[in-house]
C-alpha positions in Angstrom: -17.7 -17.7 15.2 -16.0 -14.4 15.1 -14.9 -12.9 11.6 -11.9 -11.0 11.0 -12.0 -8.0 8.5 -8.5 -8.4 7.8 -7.8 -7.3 4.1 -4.1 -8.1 5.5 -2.6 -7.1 2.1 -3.4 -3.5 2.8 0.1 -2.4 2.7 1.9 -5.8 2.1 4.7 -4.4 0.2 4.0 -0.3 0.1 6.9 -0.5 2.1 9.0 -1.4 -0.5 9.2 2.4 -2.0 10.3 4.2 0.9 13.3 5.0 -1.4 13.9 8.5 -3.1 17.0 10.0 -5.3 19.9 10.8 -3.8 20.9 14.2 -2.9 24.4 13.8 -4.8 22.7 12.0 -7.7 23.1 8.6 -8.3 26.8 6.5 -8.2 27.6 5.2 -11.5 29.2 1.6 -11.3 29.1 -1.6 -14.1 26.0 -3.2 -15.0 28.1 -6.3 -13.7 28.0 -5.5 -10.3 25.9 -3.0 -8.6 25.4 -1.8 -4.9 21.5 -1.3 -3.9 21.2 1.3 -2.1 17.2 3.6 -1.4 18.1 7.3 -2.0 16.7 10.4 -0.8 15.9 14.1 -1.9 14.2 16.6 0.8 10.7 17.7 0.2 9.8 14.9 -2.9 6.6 14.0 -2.7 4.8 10.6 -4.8 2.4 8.1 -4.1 2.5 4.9 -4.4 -0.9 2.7 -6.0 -1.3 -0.8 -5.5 -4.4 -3.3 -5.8 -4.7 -6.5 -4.4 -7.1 -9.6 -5.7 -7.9 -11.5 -2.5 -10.2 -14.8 -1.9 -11.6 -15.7 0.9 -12.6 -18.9 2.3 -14.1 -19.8 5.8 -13.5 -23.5 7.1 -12.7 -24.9 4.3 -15.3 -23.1 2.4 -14.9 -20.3 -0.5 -16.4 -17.1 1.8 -16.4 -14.5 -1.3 -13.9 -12.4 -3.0 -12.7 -8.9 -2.5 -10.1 -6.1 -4.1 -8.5 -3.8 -2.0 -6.5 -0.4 -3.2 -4.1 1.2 -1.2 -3.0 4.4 -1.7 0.1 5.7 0.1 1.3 9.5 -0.2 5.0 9.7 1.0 6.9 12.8 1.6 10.4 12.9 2.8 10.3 15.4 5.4 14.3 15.7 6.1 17.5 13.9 5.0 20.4 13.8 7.6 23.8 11.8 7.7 24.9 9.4 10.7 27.3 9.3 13.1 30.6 8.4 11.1 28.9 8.9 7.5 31.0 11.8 7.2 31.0 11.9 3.5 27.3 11.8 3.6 27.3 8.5 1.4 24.3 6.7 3.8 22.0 9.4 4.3 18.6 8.7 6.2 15.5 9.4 5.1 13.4 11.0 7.6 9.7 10.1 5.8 6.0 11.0 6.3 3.5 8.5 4.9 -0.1 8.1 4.9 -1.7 5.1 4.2 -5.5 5.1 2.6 -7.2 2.3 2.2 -10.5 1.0 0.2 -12.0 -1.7 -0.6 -15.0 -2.8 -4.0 -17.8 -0.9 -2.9 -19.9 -3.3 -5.0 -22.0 -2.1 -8.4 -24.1 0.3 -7.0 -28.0 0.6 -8.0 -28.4 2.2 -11.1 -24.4 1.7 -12.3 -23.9 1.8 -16.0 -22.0 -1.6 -15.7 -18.7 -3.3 -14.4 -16.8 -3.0 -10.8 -18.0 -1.2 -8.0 -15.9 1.5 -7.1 -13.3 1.5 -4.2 -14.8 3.1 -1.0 -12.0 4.7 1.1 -12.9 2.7 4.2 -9.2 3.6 6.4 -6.4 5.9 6.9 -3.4 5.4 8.7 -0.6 7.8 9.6 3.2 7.2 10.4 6.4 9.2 10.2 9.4 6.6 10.6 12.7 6.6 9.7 14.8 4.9 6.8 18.4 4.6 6.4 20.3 3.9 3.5 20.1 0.0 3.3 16.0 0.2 4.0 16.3 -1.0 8.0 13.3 1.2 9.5 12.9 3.2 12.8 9.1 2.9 13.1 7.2 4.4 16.5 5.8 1.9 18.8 2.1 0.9 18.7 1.7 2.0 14.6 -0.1 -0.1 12.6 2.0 0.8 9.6 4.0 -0.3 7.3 2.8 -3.6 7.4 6.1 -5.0 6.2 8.8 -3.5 7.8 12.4 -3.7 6.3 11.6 -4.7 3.0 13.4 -4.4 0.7 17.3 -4.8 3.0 20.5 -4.8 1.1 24.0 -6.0 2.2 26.3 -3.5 2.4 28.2 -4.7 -0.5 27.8 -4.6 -4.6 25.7 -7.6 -6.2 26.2 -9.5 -9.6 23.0 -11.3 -10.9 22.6 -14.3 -9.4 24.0 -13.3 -6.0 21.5 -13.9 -3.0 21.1 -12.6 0.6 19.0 -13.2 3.6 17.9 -10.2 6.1 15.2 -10.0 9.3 12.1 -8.0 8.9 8.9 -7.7 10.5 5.4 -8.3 9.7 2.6 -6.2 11.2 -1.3 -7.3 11.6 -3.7 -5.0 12.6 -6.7 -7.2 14.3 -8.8 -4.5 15.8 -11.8 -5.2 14.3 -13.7 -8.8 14.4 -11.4 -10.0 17.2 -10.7 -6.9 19.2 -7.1 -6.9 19.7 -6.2 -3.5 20.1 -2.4 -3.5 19.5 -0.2 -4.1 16.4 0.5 -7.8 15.8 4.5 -7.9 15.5 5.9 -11.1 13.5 9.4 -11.2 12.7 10.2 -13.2 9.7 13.6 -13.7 7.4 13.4 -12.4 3.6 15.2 -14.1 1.0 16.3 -12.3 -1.6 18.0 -12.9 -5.0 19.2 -10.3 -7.8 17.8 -11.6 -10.6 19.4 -9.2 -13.2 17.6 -6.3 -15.7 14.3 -6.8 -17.4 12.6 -4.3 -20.0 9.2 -2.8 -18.5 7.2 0.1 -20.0 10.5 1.2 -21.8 13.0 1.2 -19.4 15.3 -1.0 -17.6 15.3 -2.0 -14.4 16.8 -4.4 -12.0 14.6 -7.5 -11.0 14.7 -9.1 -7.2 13.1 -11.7 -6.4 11.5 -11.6 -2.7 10.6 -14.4 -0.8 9.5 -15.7 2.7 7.3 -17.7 5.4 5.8 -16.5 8.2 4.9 -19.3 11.3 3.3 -17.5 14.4 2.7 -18.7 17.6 1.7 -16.5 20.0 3.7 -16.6 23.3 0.8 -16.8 26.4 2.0 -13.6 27.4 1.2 -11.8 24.6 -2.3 -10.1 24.1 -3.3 -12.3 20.8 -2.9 -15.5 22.2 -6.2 -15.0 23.7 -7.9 -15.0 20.4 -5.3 -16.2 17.5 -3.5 -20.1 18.0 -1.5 -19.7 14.8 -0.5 -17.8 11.9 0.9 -19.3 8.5 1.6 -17.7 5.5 4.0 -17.9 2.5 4.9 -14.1 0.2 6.6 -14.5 -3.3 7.4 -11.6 -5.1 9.0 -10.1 -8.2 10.2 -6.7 -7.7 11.4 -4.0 -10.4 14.2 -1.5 -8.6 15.4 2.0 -10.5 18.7 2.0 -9.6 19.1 5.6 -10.3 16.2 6.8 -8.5 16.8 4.3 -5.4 13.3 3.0 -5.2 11.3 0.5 -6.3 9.3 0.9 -9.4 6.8 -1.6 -9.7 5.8 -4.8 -8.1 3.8 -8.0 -8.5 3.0 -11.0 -5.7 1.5 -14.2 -4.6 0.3 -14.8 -1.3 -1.6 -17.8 1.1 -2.1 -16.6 4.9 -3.5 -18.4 6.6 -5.0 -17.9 10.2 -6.6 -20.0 12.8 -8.3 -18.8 15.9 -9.1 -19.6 19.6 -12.4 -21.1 18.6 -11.5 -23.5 15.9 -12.2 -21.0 12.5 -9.7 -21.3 10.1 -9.4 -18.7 7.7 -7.2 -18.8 4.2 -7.1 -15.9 2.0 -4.7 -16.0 -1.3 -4.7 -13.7 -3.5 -2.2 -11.6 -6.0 -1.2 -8.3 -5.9 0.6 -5.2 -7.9 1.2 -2.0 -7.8 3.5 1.2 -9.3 5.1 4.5 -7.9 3.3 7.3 -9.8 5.4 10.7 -9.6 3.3 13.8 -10.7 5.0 17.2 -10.7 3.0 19.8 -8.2 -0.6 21.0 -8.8 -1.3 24.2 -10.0 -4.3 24.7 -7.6 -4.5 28.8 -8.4 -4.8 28.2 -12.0 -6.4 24.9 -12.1 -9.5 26.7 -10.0 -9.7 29.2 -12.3 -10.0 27.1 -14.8 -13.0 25.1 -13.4 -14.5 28.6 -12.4 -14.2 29.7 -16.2 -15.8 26.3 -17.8 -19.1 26.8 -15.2 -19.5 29.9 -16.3 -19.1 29.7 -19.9 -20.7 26.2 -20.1 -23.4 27.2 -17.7 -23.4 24.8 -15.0 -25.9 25.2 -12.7 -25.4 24.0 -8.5 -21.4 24.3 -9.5 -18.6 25.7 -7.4 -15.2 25.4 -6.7 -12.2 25.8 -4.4 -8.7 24.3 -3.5 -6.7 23.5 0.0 -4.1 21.5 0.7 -5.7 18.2 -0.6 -5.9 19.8 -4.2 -8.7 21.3 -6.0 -12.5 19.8 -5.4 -15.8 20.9 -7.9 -19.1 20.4 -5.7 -22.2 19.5 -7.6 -25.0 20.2 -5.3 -28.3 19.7 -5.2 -27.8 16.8 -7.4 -30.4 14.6 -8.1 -31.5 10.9 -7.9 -34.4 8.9 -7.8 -36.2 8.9 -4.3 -34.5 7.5 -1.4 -31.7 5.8 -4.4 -28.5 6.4 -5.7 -30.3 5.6 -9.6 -28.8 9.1 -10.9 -31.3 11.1 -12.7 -31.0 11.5 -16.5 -30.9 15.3 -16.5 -27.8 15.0 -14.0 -26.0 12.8 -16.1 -25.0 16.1 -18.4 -22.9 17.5 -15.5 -21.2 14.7 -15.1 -20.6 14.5 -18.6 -19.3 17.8 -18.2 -16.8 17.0 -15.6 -15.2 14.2 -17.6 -14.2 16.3 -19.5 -12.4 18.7 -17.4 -10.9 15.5 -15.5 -9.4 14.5 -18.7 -7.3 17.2 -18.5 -5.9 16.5 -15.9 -5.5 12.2 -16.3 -2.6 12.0 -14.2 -4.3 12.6 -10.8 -6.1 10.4 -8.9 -9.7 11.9 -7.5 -11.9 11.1 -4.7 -15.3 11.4 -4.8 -17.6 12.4 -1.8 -21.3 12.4 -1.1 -23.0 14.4 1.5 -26.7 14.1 2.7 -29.3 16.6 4.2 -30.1 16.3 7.5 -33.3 13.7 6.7 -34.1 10.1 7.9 -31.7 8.3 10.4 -28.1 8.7 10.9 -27.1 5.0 9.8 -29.1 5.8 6.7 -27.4 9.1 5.6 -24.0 7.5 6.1 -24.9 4.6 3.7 -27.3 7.0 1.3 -24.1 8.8 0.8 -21.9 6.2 0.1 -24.1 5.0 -2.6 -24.7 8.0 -4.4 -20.9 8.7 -4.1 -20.0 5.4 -5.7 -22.8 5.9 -8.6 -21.1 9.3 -9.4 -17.5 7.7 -9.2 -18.9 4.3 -11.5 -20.6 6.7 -13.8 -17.0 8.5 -14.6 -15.2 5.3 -14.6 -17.8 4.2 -16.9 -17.3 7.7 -19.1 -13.6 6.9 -19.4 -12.5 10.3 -17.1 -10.8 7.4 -14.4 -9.8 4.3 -14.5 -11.2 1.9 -10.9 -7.0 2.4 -9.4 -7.6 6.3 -9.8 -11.0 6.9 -8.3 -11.5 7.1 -4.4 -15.0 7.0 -2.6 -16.3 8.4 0.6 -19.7 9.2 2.7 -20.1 11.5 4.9 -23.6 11.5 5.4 -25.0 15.1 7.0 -21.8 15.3 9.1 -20.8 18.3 7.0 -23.1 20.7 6.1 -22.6 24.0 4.2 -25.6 26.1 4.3 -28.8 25.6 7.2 -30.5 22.4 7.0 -33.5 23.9 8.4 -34.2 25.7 4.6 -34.9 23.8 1.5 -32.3 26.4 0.3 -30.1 25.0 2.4 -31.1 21.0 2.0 -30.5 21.6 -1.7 -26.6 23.0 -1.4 -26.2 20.2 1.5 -27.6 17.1 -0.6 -24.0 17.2 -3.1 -21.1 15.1 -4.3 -17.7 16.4 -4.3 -14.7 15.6 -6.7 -11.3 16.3 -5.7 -8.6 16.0 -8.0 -5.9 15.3 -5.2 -2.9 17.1 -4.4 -0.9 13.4 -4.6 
């Protein structure tokens, strides 16, 4: 019986904020009656965090249970008019996006308590196109978004109540446990209805409802049928829009898909799902090093050091210790990390991600998963100290894949046995 490792909410409805402020600023018309459109702004940059609650079962038989984050950093790289828009009123977006992906690590040894953390288990990269109404230009053969054309608006202004129906696609990525290389591509029909304004988190925002079923059957011809015999599923979703901004603000879901394969196994996963644009204004890298510099020296931080690129600004701890062959942290470490809270609370807006990093010792499989572990008991350990909440924290292994000094010193094994913290860029 083959399994699928298909966390298929990965980026169920990411798509949904591919929407920025306009370059003229937003059209001012009556709360009555407003027309939707997604707005853009060259060079804005935000990121979008949503987590989904999935369950499992094999068969007809519960299988386990499983949360998912996905992270997805957007950047609109260029803003141009169509032919005809002469007035510039329909601008398209021309958008980067990387999708990042991780999934409950699972309480590691030694954890104070509570979730695991999420380990960043896959990225994805795409730069599409978006025009004004949220129909996508995507390449051929990505994997992402997952739902494509989501949310579409008529070309015309709505009152509450009013409904509409538009196509969109729905994209599977079923690589691994069944080995089909290409994107899935399933169109389905998305039913909308504009509910009216509700009050979140004090403001107002306008409220569509999003709705629709998927039924797949794949066609001989295509690559799939070979392994898949039919796909079901059923998406209901409530979404909040900031009409002024031209984006989506926040979302909430229910979902059943189900999936049934070439040798009999069915598979049902339903689950909920939510998740928020967060906005955060560029990161002072220069100053934000020298900050960290300043609080190792005066605080005297031993093993400490910083530096900043592109990703943001990242504080390695090396030589830090565990028990034997564990990731049980050491009491005597446990003060650095202490430490590092507190820097991180300065800075509560940003998510981190946390890496560990093995000397060269023992077996490859082995370093990869020693570092995962010790990764994820630093990241629980700072969840656990209140510097991140679970959404906020990413985790990553590298195992001995990235040495800085010579693994052939215990000078150097003690600088390459580390953990990392980034506090990202977006």
């Amino acid at each position: 019986m083959k399994q699928i490792r298909q966390t298929f909410a990965l980026v169920l409805v990411t798509t949904l904020f591919f929407g920025f402020l306009g370059q003229n600023g937003p059209v001012r018309i009556s709360a009555q009656s407003r027309q939707f459109v997604h707005r853009y702004r060259p060079g804005e940059e935000y990121r979008i965090v949503g987590v989904n609650r999935q369950q499992l079962s094999v068969d007809g038989k519960a299988a386990g249970e499983a949360e998912v984050l996905t992270r997805v950093l957007i950047s609109v790289v260029d803003v141009y008019s169509p032919a005809g828009d002469t007035a510039g009123n329909k601008p398209v977006g021309k958008l980067r996006a990387t999708y990042q992906v991780s999934e409950e690590s699972g309480v590691s040894e030694g954890s104070q308590g509570g979730a695991g953390a999420f380990q960043l288990e896959r990225e994805y990269e795409v730069e599409l196109e978006q025009d004004a109404q949220g129909r996508q230009t995507v390449p051929p053969g990505s994997f992402v978004p997952q739902v494509r054309d989501v949310p579409v608006f008529p070309d015309r202004p709505l009152s509450p109540g009013d409904s509409w129906t538009a196509p969109a696609f729905e994209v599977y990525d079923f690589r691994e446990g069944i080995g089909v290389e290409k994107p899935v591509v399933i169109p389905v029909d998305v039913q909308y209805t504009y509910v009216g304004t509700k009050e979140f988190e004090g403001r107002t925002y306008d409220t569509i409802s999003i709705r629709y079923n998927l039924f797949y059957r794949p066609p001989p011809v295509r690559p799939e049928a070979e392994e898949i015999r039919l796909i079901t599923a059923r998406f209901s979703q409530e979404l909040l829009w900031d009409y002024f901004a031209g984006r989506a603000h926040y979302y909430q879901e229910t979902y059943n898909l189900f999936i049934q394969l070439a040798d009999g196994t069915r598979t049902d996963y339903r689950g909920t799902a939510d998740g928020k644009v967060v906005s955060a204004p560029p990161l002072d890298r220069g100053r934000l090093q020298e900050e960290i510099e300043r609080a190792i020296t005066d605080d005297g931080i031993g093993d400490a050091t910083v530096r900043s690129d592109e990703d943001g600004v990242t504080v390695s701890l090396e030589d830090i210790r565990f028990a034997p062959d564990s990731a049980v942290l050491l009491e005597r470490e446990k003060r650095k990390l202490q430490w590092l809270a507190e820097i991180l609370n300065r800075y509560p807006h940003r998510d981190i991600l946390v890496a560990g990093h093995t000397a060269l010792a023992g077996t490859e499989v082995g370093r990869q998963v020693l570092s995962e572990q010790r990764a994820a008991s630093v990241a629980e350990y700072l969840i656990d100290l209140g510097a991140r909440r679970r959404e906020n924290v990413m985790v990553r292994g590298y195992g001995a894949r990235r040495p800085v000094a010579d693994n052939s010193t215990e000078a150097g094994r003690r600088r390459n046995r580390r953990v990392e913290i980034t506090i990202l860029e977006n």
